[in-house]
C-alpha positions as CSV (number, residue, x, y, z in Angstrom):
1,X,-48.5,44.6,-13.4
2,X,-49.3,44.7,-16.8
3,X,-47.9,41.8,-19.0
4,X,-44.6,42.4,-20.6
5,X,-43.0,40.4,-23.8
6,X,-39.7,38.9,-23.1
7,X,-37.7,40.3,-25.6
8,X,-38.6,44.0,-23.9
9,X,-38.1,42.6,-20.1
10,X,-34.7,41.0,-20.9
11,X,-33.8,44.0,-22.5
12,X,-29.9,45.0,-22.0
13,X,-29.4,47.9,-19.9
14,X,-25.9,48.3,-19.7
15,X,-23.2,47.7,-21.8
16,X,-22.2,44.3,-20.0
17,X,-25.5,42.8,-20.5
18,X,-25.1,43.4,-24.5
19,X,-24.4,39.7,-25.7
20,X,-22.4,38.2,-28.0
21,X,-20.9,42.1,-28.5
22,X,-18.1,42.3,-25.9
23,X,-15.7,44.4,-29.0
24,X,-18.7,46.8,-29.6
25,X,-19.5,46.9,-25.4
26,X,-15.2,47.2,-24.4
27,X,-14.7,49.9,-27.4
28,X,-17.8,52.6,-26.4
29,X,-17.0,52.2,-22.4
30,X,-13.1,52.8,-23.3
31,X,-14.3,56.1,-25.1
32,X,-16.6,57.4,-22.7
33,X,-14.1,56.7,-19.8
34,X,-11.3,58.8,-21.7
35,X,-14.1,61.6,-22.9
36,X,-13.6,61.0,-26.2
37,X,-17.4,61.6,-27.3
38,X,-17.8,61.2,-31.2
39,X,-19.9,63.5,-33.3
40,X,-21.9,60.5,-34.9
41,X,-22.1,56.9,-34.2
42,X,-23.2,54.5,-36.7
43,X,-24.1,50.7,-35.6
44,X,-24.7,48.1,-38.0
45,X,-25.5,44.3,-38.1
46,X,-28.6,42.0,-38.0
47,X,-31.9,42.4,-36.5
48,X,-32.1,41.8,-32.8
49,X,-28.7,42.1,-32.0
50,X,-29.1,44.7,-29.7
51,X,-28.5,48.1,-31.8
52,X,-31.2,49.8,-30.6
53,X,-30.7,48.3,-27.0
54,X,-26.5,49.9,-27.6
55,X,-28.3,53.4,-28.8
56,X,-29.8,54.0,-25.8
57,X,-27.4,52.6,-23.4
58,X,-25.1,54.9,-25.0
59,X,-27.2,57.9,-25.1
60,X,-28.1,57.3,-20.6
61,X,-24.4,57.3,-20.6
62,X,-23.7,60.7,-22.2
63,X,-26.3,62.2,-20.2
64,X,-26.1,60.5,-16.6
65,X,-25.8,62.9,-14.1
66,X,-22.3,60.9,-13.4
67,X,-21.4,60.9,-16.7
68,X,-20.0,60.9,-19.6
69,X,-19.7,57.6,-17.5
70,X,-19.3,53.9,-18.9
71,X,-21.4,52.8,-15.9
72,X,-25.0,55.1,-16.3
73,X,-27.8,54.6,-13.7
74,X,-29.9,51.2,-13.6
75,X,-33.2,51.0,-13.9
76,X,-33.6,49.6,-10.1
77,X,-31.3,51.8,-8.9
78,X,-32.4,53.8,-5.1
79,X,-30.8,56.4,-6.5
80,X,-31.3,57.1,-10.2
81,X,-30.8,59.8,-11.5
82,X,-33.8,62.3,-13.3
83,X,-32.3,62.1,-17.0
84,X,-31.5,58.0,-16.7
85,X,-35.3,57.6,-15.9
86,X,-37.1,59.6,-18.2
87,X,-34.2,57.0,-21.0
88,X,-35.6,54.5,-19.3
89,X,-39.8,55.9,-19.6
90,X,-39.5,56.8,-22.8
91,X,-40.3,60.4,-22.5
92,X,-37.2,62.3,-22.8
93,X,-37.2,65.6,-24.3
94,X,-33.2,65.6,-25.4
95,X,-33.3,62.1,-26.4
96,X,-35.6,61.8,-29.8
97,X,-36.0,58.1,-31.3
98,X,-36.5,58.6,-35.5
99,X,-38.2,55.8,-37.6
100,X,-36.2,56.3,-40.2
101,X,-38.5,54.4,-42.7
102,X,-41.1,57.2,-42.0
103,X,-39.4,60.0,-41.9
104,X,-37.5,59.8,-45.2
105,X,-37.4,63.0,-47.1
106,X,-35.8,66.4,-46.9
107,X,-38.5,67.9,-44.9
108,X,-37.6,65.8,-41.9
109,X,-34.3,66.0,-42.0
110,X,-34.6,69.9,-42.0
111,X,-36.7,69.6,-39.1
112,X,-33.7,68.2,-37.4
113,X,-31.2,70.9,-38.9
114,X,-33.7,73.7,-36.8
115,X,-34.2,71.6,-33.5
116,X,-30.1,71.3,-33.2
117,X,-29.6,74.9,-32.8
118,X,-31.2,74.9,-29.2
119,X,-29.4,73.5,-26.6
120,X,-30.8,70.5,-24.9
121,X,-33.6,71.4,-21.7
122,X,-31.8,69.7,-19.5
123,X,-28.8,67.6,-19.4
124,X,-25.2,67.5,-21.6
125,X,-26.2,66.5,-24.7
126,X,-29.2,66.1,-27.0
127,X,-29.0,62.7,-28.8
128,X,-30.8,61.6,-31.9
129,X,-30.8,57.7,-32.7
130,X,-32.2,56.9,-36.1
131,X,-33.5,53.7,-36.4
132,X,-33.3,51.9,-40.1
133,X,-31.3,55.0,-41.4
134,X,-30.7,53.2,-44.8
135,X,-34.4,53.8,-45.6
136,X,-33.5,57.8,-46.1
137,X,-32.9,58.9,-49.4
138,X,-30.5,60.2,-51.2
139,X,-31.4,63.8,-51.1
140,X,-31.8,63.6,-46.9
141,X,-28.7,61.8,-46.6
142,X,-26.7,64.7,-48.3
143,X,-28.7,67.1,-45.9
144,X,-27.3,65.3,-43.1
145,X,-23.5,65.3,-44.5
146,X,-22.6,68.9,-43.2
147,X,-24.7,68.5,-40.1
148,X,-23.2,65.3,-38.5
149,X,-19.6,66.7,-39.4
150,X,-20.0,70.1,-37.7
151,X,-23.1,69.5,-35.7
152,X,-23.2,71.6,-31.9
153,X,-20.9,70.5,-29.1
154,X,-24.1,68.9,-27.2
155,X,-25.8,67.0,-29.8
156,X,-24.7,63.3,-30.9
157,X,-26.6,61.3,-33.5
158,X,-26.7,57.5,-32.9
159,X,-27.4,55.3,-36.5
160,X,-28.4,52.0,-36.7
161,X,-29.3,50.0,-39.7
162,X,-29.3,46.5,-40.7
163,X,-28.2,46.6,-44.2
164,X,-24.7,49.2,-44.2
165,X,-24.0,48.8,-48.1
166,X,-27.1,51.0,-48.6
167,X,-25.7,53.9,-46.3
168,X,-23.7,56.3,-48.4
169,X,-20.2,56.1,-48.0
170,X,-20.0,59.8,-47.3
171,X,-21.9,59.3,-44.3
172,X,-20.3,56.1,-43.0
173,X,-17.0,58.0,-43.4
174,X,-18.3,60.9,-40.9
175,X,-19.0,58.6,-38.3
176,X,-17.5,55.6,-36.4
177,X,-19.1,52.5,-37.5
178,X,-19.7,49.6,-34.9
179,X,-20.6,45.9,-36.0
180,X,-23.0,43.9,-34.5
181,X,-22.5,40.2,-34.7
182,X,-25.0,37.3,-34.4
183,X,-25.1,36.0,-31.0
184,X,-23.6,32.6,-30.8
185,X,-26.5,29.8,-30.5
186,X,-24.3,28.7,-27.0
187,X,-24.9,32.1,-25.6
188,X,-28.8,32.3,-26.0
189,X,-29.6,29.2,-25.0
190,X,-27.6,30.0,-21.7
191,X,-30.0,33.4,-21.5
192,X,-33.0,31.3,-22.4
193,X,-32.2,28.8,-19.1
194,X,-31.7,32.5,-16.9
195,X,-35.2,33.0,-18.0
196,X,-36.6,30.1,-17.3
197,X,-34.7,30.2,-14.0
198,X,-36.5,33.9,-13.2
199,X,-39.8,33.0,-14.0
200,X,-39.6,29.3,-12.2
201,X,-40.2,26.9,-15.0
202,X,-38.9,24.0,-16.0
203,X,-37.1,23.2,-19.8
204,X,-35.5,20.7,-21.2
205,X,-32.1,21.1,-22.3
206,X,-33.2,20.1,-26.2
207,X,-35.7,22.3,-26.3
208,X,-33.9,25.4,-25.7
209,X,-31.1,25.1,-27.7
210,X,-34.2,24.3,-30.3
211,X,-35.2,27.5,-29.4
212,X,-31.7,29.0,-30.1
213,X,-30.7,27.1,-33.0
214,X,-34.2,28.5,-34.2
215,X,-33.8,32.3,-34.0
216,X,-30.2,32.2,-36.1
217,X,-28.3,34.5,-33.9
218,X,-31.3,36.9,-32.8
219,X,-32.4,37.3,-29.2
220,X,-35.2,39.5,-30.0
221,X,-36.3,36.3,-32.4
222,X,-35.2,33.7,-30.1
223,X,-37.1,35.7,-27.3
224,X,-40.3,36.1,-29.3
225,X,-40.3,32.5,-30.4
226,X,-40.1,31.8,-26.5
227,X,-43.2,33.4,-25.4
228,X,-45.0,31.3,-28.0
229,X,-43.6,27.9,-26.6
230,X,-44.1,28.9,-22.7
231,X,-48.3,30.4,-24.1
232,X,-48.5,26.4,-24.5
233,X,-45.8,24.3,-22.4
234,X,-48.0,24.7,-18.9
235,X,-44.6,25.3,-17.2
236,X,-42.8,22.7,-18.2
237,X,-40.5,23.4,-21.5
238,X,-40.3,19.9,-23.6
239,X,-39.1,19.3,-27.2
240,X,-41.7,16.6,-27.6
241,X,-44.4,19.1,-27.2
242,X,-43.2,21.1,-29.5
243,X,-42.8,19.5,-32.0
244,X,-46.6,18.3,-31.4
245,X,-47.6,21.9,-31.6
246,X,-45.4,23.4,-33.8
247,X,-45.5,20.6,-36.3
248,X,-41.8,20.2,-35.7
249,X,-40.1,17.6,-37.8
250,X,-38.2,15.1,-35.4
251,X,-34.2,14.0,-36.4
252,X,-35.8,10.2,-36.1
253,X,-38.2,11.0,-38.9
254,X,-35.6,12.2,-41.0
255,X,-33.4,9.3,-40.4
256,X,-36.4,6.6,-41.5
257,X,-36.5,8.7,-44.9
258,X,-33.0,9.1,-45.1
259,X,-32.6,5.4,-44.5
260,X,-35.6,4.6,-46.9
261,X,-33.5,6.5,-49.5
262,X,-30.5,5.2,-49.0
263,X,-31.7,1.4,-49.4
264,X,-33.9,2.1,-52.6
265,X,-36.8,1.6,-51.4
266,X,-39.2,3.9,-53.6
267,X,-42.7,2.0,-51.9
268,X,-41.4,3.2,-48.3
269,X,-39.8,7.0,-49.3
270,X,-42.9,7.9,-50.8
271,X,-45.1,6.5,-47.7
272,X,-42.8,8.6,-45.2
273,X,-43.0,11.7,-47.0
274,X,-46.7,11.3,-47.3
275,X,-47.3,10.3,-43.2
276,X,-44.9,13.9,-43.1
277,X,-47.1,16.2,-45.2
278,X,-50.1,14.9,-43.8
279,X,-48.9,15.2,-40.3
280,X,-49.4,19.3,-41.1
281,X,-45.8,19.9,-42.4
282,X,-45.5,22.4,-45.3
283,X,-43.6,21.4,-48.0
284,X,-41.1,24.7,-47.5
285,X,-40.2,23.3,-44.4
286,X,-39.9,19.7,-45.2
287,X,-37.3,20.9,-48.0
288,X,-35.3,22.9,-45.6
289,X,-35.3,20.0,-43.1
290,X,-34.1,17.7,-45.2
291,X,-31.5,20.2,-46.9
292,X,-30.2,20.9,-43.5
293,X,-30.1,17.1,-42.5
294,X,-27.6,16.5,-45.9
295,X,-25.8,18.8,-45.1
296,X,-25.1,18.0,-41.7
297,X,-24.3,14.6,-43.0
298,X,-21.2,16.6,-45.2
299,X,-20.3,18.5,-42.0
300,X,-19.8,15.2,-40.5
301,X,-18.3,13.4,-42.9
302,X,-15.5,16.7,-43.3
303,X,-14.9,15.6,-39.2
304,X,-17.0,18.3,-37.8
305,X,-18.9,17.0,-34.4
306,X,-20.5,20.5,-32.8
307,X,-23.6,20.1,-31.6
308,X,-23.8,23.8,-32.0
309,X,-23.5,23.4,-35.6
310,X,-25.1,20.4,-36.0
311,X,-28.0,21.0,-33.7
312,X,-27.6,17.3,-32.1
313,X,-24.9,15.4,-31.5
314,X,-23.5,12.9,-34.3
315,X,-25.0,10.0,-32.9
316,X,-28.2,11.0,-33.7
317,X,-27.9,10.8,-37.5
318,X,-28.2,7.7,-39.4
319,X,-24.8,5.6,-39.6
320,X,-26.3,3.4,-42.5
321,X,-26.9,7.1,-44.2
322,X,-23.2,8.0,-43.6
323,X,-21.6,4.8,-44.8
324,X,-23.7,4.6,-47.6
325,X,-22.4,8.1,-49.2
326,X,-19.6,9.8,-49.4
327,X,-18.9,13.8,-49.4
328,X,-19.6,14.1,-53.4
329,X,-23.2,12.3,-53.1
330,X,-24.0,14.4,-50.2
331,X,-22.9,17.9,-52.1
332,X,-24.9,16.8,-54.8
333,X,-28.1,15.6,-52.8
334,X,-27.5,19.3,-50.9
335,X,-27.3,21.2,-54.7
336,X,-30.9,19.3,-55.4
337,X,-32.5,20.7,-53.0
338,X,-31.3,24.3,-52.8
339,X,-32.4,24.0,-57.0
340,X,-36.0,22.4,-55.5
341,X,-36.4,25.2,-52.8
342,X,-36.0,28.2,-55.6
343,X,-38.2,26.2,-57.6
344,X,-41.0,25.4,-55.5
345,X,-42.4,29.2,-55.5
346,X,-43.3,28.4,-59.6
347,X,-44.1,25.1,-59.6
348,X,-47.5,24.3,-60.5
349,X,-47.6,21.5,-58.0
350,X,-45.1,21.5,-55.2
351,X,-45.4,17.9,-53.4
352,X,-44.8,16.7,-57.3
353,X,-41.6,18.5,-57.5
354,X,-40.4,17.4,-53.5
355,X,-41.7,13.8,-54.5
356,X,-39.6,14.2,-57.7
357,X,-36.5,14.9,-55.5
358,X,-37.1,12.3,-53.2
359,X,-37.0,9.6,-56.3
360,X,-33.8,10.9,-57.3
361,X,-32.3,10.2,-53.8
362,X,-33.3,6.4,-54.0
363,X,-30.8,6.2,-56.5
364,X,-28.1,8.9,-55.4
365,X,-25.7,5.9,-54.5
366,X,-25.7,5.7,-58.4
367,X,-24.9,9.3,-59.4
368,X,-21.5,10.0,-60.7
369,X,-20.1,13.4,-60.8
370,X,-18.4,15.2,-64.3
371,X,-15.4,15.6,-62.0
372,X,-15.6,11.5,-61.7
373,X,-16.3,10.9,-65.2
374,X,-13.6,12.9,-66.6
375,X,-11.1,11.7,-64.5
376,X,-12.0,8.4,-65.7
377,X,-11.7,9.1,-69.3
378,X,-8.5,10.8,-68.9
379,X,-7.3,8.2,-67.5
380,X,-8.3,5.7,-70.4
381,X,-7.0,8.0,-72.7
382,X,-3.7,8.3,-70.7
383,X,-3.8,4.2,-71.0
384,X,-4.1,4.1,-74.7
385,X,-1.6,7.0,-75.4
386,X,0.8,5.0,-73.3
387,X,0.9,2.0,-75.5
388,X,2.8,2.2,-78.8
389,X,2.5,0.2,-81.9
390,X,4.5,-2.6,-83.1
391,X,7.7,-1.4,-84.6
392,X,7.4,-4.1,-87.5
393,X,6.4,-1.8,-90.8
394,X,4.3,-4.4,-91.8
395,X,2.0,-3.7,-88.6
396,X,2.1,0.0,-89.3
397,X,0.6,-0.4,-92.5
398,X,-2.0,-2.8,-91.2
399,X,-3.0,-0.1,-89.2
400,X,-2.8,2.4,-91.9
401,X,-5.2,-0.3,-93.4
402,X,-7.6,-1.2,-90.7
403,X,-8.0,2.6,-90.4
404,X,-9.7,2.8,-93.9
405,X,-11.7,-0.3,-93.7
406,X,-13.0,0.9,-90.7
407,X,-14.1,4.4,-92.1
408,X,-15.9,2.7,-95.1
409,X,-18.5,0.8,-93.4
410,X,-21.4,1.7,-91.0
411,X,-20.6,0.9,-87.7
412,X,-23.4,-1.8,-87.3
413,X,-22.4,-3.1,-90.7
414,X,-19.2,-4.5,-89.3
415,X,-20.4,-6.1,-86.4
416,X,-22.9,-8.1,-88.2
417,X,-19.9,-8.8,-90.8
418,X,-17.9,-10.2,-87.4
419,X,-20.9,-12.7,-87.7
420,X,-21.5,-11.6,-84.1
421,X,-21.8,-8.8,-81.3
422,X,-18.4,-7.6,-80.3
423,X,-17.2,-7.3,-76.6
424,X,-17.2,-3.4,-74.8
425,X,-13.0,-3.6,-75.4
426,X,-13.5,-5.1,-79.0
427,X,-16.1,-2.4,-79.9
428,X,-13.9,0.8,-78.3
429,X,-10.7,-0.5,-80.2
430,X,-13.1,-0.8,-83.8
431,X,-14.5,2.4,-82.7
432,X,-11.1,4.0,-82.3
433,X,-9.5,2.4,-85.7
434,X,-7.2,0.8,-83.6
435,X,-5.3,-2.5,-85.1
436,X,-6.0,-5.9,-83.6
437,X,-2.4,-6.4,-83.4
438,X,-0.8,-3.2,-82.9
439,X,-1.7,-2.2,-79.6
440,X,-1.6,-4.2,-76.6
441,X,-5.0,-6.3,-76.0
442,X,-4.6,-6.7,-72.5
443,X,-3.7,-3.3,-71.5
444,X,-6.8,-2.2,-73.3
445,X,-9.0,-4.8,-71.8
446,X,-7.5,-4.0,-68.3
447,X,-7.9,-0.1,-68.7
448,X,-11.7,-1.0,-69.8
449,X,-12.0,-3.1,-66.5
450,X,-10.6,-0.2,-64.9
451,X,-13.3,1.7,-66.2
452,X,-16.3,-0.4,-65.4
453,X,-14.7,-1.0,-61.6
454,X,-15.4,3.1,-61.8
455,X,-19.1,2.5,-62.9
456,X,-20.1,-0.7,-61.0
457,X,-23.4,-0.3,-59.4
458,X,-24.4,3.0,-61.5
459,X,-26.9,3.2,-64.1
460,X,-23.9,3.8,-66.3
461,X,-23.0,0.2,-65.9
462,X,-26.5,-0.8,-66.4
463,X,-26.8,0.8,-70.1
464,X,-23.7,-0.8,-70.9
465,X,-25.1,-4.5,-69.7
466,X,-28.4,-4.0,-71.5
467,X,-25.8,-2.6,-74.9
468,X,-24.0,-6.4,-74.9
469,X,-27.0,-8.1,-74.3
């Protein structure tokens, strides 16, 4: 037999077999059990979902020889049945499959508007499906409205698309609308193994849910990205081999730059990201690695332990990593390198710009947020509003004083006046024309070490060092 692709062998054929869709599957066999056959069917969701796969499920059931049955004629079958077959060949006279990025204009869709007024050759009904039917335009679609309203008792149209908000709402509101969800990464791992068990090979676990994780909720992708792996894996399925092959970037690897980060160390971040590009990984995917990694690391730190959302189990990650920061560092490392990613495809050199980011994470122990900041300065202000001045008169015109004298010198002036540098809690009081005596000296001097506790081991704290030096 001639060699057939996965995705099309592994095809569903009946409505049980579509999966991750058991709403979309229970809701069309309820219908065609009752005989409650719509006019127009519209199906919607992301590619490889199994739209198509629903359309012509749906279309062997309406015109089974046992049907309108929820339960049409398999493909195996002893016994099946002259319309099911010719579904199943792809030569069907009453069952027409439209491109519709091809056929797009009025012409076409008059076509159609002729071809309904005879009834089907053999069979119930004659069934359209329209693949892509968001790529009509505007002036088909409105041909269509009347015709899928009031088309003939025997003929159903069967839409799919993968982008709905471009179908006019005119149309959506003449037919009933089905959507298709991403399968869950659980699910197609479990179809990958049945495959592997069918065509006697061996996989490792990893590897597979790779494989899964991979194709974001697509069988027709995870399928397709299958056949590559087996082309090389000699039988034998292993996540080491891909990632030789593929140019696969390993969690360890990660981890060792992570950790590099994490400790400072500039010399041994720059090394690893330079064995990684030169190890045939492309920049693009580097930065979506390592965005991915962070932002696992928030996942884990918000409590979240799914290896299905995580894609290994929290072990795996770096503890030093987690422990050294917390959510806000790890939202902020995250933002970096979504703003790298949409700036790589205008950069005029992209390893600069990665190389660039990976500086900044040597010190993104050191990063403080606005939210941070302001919430320590509110809370220094809050300090000072809270103390009051002496009630002694005399003290209230020192201030009234001090307040002058302070506005008619330079700020530099004064402190070489002072014969001296002034302390951080000296300098904040002079700059504030506050009077030595009427305010409380140690509640300023505590709410400044309150501040610099804030700021200890940022480059904040640093400035301010090199300031009273």
């Amino acid at each position: 037999m001639p060699y057939e692709i996965t995705a099309n062998r592994r095809r569903p054929k009946t409505f049980d077999e579509l999966a991750g869709q058991e709403f979309v599957a229970a809701t069309l066999k309820n219908s065609l059990d009752m005989g409650q056959i719509a006019n127009a069917y519209l199906f919607s969701g992301p590619r490889g979902c199994g739209k198509t796969s629903a359309a012509r499920i749906l279309a062997r059931a309406l015109r089974c020889e046992k049907g309108p049955t929820s339960i049409p004629c398999g493909k195996n079958d002893e016994t099946i049945c002259p319309q099911c077959r010719e579904i199943f060949e792809g030569n069907s006279m009453d069952v027409l499959e439209i491109d519709g990025a091809s056929n797009t204009g009025v012409n076409d869709v008059r076509q159609i508007k002729e071809e309904i007024l005879f009834p089907p050759g053999t069979g119930r009904y004659k069934i359209y499906i329209i693949d892509e039917v968001h790529m009509l335009s505007n002036n088909a679609f409105n041909a269509l409205l009347k015709t899928i309203e009031e088309p003939p008792p025997n003929v159903v149209f069967i839409f799919a698309t993968t982008e709905l908000q471009k179908v006019p709402a005119t149309i959506r509101s003449r037919c009933q609308q089905f959507n298709f969800r991403l399968v869950p990464t659980e699910k197609i791992a479990a179809l990958l193994l049945d495959v592997c068990v069918e065509m006697g090979m061996h996989a490792e676990e990893e590897a597979l849910f790779w494989i899964a994780r991979e194709s974001t909720g697509s069988c027709r992708d995870a399928y397709t990205l299958f056949d590559q792996v087996i082309s090389f894996s000699e039988g034998n399925i292993r996540m080491e081999l891909i990632r030789e092959k593929l140019g696969i970037i390993g969690l360890e690897k990660l981890n060792e730059l992570a950790e590099a980060c994490a400790d400072g160390d500039f010399s041994l971040a720059f090394r690893l990201t330079d064995e990684l590009l030169a190890s045939g990984a492309a920049i693009e995917t580097l930065v979506t690695n390592l965005a991915n990694y962070y932002h696992n690391l928030l996942l884990i730190k918000a409590g979240i332990s799914r290896e299905t959302i995580l894609g290994d189990s929290v072990s795996g990650f770096s503890k030093k990593v987690l422990d050294k920061y917390d959510a806000v560092r790890l939202e902020h490392s995250c933002e970096l390198f979504f703003n790298l990613y949409r700036d790589l495809r205008y950069s005029i050199s992209p390893r600069f710009e990665l190389e660039t980011l990976v500086s900044k994470l040597c010190w993104l122990d050191k990063w403080i947020s606005p939210a941070e900041l302001g919430d320590t300065v509110e809370g220094v202000r809050n300090l000072l509003n809270s103390q009051e001045l002496s009630s002694n008169p005399a003290n209230m015109a020192a201030a009234g004083n001090t307040g002058n004298a302070g506005n008619s010198g330079d700020v530099g002036d004064a402190a070489d006046g002072e014969g001296g540098s002034l302390s951080f809690s000296e300098e904040f009081r002079r700059q504030h024309m506050l009077p030595q005596g009427g305010v409380d000296q140690g509640g300023i001097d505590q709410g400044v070490k309150n501040v610099l506790d804030v700021f200890e081991g940022t480059i904040i704290e640093e400035n301010i060092e090199e300031n009273d030096e």
